[in-house]
C-alpha positions as CSV (number, residue, x, y, z in Angstrom):
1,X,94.7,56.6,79.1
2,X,98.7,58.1,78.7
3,X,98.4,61.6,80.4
4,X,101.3,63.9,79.1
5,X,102.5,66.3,81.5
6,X,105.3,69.3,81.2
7,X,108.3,68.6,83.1
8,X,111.1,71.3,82.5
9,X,112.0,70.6,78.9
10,X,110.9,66.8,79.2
11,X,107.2,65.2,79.9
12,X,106.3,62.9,82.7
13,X,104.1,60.6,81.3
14,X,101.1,59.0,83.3
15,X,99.6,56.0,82.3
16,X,95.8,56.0,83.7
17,X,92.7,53.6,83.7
18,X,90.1,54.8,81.9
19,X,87.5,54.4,84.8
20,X,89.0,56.2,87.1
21,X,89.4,59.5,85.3
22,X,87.3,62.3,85.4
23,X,88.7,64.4,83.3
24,X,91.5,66.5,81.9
25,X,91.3,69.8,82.6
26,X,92.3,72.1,79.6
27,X,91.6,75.7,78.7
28,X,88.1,75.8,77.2
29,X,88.0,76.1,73.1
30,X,87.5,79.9,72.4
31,X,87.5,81.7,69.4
32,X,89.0,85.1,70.0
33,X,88.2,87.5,67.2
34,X,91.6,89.5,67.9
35,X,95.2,88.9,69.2
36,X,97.9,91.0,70.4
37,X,98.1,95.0,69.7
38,X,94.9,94.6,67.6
39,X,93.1,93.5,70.8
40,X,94.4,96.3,72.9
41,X,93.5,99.0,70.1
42,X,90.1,97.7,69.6
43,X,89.6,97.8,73.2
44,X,90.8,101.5,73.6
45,X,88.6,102.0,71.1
46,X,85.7,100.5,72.8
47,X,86.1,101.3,76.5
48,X,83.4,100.2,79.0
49,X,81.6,102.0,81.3
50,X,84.0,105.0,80.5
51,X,84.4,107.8,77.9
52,X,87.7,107.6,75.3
53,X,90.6,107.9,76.9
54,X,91.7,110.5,73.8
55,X,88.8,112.3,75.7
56,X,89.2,112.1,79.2
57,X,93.1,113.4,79.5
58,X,93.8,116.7,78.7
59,X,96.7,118.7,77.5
60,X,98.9,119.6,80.1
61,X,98.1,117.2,82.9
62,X,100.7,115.0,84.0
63,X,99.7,111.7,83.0
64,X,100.9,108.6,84.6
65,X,100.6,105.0,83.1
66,X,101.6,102.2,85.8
67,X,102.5,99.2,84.2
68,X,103.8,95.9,85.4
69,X,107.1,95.2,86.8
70,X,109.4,92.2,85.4
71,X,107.9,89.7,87.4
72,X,105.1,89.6,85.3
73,X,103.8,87.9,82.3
74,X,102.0,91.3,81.0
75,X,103.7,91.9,77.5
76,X,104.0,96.1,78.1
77,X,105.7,96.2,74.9
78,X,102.4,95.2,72.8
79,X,100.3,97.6,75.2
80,X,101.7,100.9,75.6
81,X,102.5,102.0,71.7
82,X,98.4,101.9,71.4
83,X,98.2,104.0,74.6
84,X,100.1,106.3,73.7
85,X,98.8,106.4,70.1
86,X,95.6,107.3,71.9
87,X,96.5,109.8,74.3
88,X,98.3,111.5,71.5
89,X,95.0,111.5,69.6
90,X,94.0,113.8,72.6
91,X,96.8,116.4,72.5
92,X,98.9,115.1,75.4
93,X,102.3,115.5,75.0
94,X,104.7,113.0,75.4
95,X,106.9,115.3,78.0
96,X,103.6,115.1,80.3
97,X,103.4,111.3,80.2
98,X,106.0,108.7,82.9
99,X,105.7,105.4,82.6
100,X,106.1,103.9,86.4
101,X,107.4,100.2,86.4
102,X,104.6,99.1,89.4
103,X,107.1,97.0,91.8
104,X,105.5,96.3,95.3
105,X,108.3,94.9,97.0
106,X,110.4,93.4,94.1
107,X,113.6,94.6,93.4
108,X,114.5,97.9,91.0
109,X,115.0,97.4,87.2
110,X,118.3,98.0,84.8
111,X,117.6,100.4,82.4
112,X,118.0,97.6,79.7
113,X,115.4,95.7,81.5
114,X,113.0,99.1,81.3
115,X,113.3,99.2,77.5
116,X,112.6,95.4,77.0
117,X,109.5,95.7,79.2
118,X,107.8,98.6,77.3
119,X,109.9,98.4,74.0
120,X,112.6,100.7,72.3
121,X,109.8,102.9,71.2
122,X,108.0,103.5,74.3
123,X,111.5,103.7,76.1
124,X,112.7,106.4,73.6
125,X,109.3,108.5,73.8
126,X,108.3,109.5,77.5
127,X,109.7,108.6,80.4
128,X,110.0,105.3,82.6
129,X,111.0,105.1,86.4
130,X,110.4,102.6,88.8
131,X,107.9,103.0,91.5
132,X,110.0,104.0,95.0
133,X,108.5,103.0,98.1
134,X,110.8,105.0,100.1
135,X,109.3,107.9,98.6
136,X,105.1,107.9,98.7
137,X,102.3,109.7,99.7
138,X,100.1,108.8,102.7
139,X,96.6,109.4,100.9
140,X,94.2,107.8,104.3
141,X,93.7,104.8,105.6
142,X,91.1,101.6,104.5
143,X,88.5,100.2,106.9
144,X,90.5,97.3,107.7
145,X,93.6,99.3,108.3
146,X,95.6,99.4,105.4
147,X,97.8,102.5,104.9
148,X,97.1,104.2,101.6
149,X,100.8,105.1,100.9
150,X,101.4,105.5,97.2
151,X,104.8,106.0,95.5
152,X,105.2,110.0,94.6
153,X,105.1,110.3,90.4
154,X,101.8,108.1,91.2
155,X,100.3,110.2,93.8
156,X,100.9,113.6,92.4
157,X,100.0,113.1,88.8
158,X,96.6,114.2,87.7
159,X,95.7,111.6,85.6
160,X,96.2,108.0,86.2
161,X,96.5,104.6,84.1
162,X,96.3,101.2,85.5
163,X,97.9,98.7,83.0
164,X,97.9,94.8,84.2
165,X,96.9,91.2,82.7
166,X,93.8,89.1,84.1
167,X,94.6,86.1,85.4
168,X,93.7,84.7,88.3
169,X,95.1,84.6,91.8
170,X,95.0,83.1,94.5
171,X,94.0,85.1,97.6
172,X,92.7,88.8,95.6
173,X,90.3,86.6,93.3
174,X,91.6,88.1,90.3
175,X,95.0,90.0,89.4
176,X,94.4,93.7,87.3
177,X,92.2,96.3,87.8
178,X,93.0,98.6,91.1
179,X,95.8,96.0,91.7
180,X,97.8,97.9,89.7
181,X,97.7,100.6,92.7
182,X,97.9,98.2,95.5
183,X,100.4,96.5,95.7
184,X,101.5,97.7,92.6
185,X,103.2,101.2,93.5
186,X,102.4,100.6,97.6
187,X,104.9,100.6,100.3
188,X,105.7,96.6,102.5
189,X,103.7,98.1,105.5
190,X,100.8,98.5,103.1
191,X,101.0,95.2,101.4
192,X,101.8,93.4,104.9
193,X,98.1,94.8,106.2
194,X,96.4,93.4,103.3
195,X,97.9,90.4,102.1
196,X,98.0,89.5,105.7
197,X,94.2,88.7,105.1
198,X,95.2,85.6,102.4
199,X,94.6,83.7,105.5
200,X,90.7,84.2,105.2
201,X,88.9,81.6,103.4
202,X,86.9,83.9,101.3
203,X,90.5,85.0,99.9
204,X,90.8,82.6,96.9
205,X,91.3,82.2,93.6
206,X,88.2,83.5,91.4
207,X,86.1,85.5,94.1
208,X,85.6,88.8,93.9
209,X,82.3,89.3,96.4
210,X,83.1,88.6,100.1
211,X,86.8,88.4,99.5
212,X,88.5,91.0,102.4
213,X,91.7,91.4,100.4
214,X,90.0,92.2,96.6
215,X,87.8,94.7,99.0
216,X,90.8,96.4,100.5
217,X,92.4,97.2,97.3
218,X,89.5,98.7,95.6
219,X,88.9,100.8,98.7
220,X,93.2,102.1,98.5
221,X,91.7,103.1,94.7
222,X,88.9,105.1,96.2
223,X,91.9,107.6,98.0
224,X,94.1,107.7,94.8
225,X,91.6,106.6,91.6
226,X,92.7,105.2,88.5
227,X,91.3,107.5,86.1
228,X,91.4,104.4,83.0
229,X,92.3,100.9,83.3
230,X,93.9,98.8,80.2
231,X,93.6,94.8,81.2
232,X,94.3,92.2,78.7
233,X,94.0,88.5,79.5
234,X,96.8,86.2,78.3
235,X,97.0,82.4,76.6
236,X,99.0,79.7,78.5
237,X,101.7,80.9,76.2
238,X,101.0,84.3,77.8
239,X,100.1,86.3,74.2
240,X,97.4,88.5,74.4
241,X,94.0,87.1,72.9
242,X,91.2,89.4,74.7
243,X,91.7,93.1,76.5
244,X,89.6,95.2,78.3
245,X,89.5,99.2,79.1
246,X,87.7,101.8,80.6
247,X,86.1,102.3,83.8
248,X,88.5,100.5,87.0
249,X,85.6,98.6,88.0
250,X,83.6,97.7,84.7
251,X,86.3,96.9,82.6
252,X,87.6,94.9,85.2
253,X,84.8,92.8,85.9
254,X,84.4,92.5,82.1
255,X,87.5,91.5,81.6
256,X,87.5,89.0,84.7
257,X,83.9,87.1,83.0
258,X,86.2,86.7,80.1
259,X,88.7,85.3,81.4
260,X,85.9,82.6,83.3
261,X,85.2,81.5,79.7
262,X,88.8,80.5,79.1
263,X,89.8,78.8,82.3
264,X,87.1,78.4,85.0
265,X,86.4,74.4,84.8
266,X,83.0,73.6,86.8
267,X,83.4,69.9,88.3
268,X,81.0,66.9,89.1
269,X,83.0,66.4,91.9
270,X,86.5,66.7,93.5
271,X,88.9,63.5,92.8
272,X,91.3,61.6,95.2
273,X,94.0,62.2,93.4
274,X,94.4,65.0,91.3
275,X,97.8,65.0,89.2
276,X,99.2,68.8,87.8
277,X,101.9,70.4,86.2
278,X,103.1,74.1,85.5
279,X,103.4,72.9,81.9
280,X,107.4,72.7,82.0
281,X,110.3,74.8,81.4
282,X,110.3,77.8,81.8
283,X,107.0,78.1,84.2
284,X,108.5,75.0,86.4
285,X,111.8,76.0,87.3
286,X,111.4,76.2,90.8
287,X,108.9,76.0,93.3
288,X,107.7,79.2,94.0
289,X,106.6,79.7,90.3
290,X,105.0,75.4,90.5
291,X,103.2,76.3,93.8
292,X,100.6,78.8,91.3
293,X,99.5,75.3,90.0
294,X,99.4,73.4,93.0
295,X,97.5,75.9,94.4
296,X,94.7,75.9,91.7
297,X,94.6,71.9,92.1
298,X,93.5,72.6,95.8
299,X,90.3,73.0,94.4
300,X,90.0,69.5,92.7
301,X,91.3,67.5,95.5
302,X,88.9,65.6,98.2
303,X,89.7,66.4,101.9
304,X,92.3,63.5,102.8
305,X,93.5,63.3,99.4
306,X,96.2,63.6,97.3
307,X,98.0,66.3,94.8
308,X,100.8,65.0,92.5
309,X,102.8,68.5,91.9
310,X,105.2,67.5,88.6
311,X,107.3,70.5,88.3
312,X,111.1,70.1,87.8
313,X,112.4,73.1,90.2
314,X,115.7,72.6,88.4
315,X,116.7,76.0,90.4
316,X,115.4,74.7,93.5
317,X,112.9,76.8,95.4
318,X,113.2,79.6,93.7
319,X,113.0,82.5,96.5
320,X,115.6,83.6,99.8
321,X,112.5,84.5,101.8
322,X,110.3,81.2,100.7
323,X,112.9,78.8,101.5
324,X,113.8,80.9,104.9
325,X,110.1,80.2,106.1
326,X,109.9,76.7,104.7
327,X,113.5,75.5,105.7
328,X,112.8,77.0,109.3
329,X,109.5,76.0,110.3
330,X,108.9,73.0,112.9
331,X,105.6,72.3,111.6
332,X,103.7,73.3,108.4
333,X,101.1,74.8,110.7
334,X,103.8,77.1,112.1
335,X,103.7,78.8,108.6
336,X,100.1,79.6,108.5
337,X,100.4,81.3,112.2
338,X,103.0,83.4,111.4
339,X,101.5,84.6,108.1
340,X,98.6,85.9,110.0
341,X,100.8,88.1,112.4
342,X,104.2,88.7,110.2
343,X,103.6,88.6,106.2
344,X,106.1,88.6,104.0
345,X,106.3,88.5,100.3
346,X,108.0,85.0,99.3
347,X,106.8,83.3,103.2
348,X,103.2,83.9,102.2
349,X,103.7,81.0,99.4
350,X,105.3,79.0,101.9
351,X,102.0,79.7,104.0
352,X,100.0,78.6,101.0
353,X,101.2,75.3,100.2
354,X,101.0,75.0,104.6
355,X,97.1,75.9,104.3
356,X,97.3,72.9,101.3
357,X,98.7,70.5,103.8
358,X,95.5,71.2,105.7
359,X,93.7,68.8,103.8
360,X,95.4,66.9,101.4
361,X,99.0,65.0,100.8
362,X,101.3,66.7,98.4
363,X,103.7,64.0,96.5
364,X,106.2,66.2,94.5
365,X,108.4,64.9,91.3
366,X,111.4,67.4,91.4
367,X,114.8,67.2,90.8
368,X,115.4,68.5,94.2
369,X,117.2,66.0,97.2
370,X,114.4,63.9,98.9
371,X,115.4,64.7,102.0
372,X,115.3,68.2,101.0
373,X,111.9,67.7,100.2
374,X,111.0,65.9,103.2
375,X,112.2,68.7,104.9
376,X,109.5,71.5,103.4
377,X,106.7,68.7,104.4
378,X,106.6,67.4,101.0
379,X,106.4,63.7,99.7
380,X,109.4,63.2,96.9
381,X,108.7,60.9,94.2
382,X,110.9,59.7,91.5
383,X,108.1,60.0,88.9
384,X,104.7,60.9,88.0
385,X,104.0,57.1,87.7
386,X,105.3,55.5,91.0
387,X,103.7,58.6,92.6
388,X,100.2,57.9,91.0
389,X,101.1,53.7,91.4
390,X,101.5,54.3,95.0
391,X,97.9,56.6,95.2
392,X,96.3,54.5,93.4
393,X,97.0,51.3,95.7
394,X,96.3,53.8,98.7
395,X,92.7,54.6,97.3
396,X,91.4,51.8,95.7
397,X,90.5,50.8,92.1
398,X,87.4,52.9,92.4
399,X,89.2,55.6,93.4
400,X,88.6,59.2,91.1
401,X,91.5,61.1,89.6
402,X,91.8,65.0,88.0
403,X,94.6,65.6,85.7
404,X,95.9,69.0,85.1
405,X,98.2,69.2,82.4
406,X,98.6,73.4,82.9
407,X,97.6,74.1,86.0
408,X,98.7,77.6,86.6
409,X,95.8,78.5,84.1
410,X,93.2,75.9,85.2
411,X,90.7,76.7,88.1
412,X,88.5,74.2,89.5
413,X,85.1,75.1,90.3
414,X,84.3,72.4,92.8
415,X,80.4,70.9,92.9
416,X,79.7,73.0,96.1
417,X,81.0,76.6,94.9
């Protein structure tokens, strides 16, 4: 079988025997009964485990809606007209209501950038700042350590709106929910103590129980609680086609079993070779957007097999910090070790991929130099063919293969999870 996979604005095409392949992992055929802003009003509409939220703001509390920044796929601009429609239903005024643009340890926004992240509307209504970690409030500290130190307009409000897509990721189980608060609108020393944790094996993709990191934030919540949470889930084309809201919890987990239905792919077994793509341009244009899909294909692979990663990283790697840590290290051990004691936001993908390298070969079809490549303890190939050619020889004719045609979206769910 001819396996079409996204390569920027081309396809790699993969020519497979028909024995030998599992399957093709693809989102799972859902019918959603609403898209877009009609999703997010019904949801208002119908929060879980939580009152309206016409109902639960009053008039004359400062009311703060944290939304994501511009790293994000969340489309704010098809969320917050609905919120505010409904707070407006409950007298608040639009003078008591900030947007904060929830940046952990990304860079500050242009005020351009503001009003095409929550629309002219929303821009021209209430106000939007950027969270400002040089400026928060030490609320306590978590169990495992983590300073609760949240940025000021968040801390000080009286009311408080979590706004953030489901998808899922790879160390906190699931993005949204109290994630909005941490990292969202956190300080580096905060998001150094917990992400630090991604080194745990319980931190991974789709785990919610037992997973140290997705604990830590939703104890930070507990010293600074969202008060009403608005989650939608996104397509691969990252439109809205489900939402949740409500409680920070329920709605949450609600919104996280959705998602399950769309992308969480059970397997008979994990493959030799399992063969993924971003999906092309724009999602593939370097690697530190194409390691999300390699990642997910981690859980498809056999120990002591191999990953095809086709992703064309036209801009090369994509982050200063990510290619300091990958261009720098002796070994790709080295990167996990100094995750553990010194993490930082753009290294800890370079740890990932490192904790990938654990177990399984990773051929990469880029149009970055080979040696290059060599160099971040990768195997170039010149295509998705002569890289699966050359597997398939190492394996044998009865060797097992995955393909993952959009594997940012994809989870596995091996046999023994």
């Amino acid at each position: 079988m001819k396996v079409e996979f996204g390569y920027g604005k081309t396809v790699q095409v993969v020519d497979i025997p028909d024995k030998n392949l599992d399957g093709i992992l693809m989102a799972n055929d859902i019918k959603h009964e609403r898209l877009g802003p009609d999703a997010v009003k019904y949801a208002l509409e119908n929060p879980i485990g939580s009152a309206r939220l016409k109902d639960l703001a009053k008039p004359g509390q400062k009311i703060c809606i944290i939304t994501s920044d511009i790293s994000r796929p969340l489309p704010s601009f098809d969320v917050l007209p609905s919120v505010l429609d409904e707070l407006y239903l409950g007298g608040i005024s639009p003078d008591d209501i900030t947007v904060v643009f929830a940046l952990g340890s990304h860079r500050k926004h242009t005020e351009e950038e503001k009003k095409k992240l929550v629309g002219e509307r929303v821009y021209n209504e209430v106000r939007c700042i950027d969270s400002d970690p040089s400026d928060c409030v030490h609320m306590g500290d978590t169990s495992a350590g983590t300073p609760v130190d949240i940025t000021r307009s968040v801390a000080e409000a009286d009311f408080r709106i979590g706004i953030g897509n489901i998808e899922f990721h790879y160390f906190a189980g699931y993005s949204g929910g109290a994630k909005a608060l941490m990292p969202g609108v956190s300080t580096p020393a905060a998001i150094q103590c917990n992400h630090s944790m991604m080194i745990d094996e319980k931190a991974c993709a789709g785990r919610i129980d037992g997973n140290p990191i997705r604990k830590d934030i939703e104890e930070s919540e507990t010293f600074c609680h969202l008060s009403f949470i608005v989650n939608p889930i996104l397509d691969e084309h990252k439109h809205i086609v489900y939402c949740v809201a409500g409680d920070v919890t329920e709605a949450h987990r609600a919104g996280c079993r959705y998602l399950d239905t769309m992308y969480r792919k059970p397997l008979k077994r994990r493959a030799d070779i399992v063969i993924v793509s971003q999906g092309g341009a724009p999602k593939d244009a370097n690697l530190y957007q194409t390691q999300k899909a390699l990642d997910n294909s981690k859980y498809a692979v056999k120990d002591g097999g191999t990953i095809i990663v086709i992703g064309a990283c036209n801009e090369g790697l994509g982050s200063a910090k990510f290619e300091e840590w990958l261009t720098t290290a002796k070994t790709s051990d080295e990167l996990i070790e100094r995750v553990g004691r010194d993490f930082q936001l753009g290294g800890h993908k370079a740890a990932a991929i490192a904790m990938v390298l654990k177990h399984a070969e990773i051929d990469l079809i880029s149009e970055m130099d080979d040696d290059f490549v060599r160099g971040i303890f990768l195997e170039p190939k010149h295509s998705a063919q002569e890289a699966f050619d050359e597997a398939y020889r190492r394996y044998g004719e009865d060797c097992s293969v995955i393909c993952m045609p959009f594997g940012g979206a994809t989870l596995p769910i091996p046999p023994e999870d």
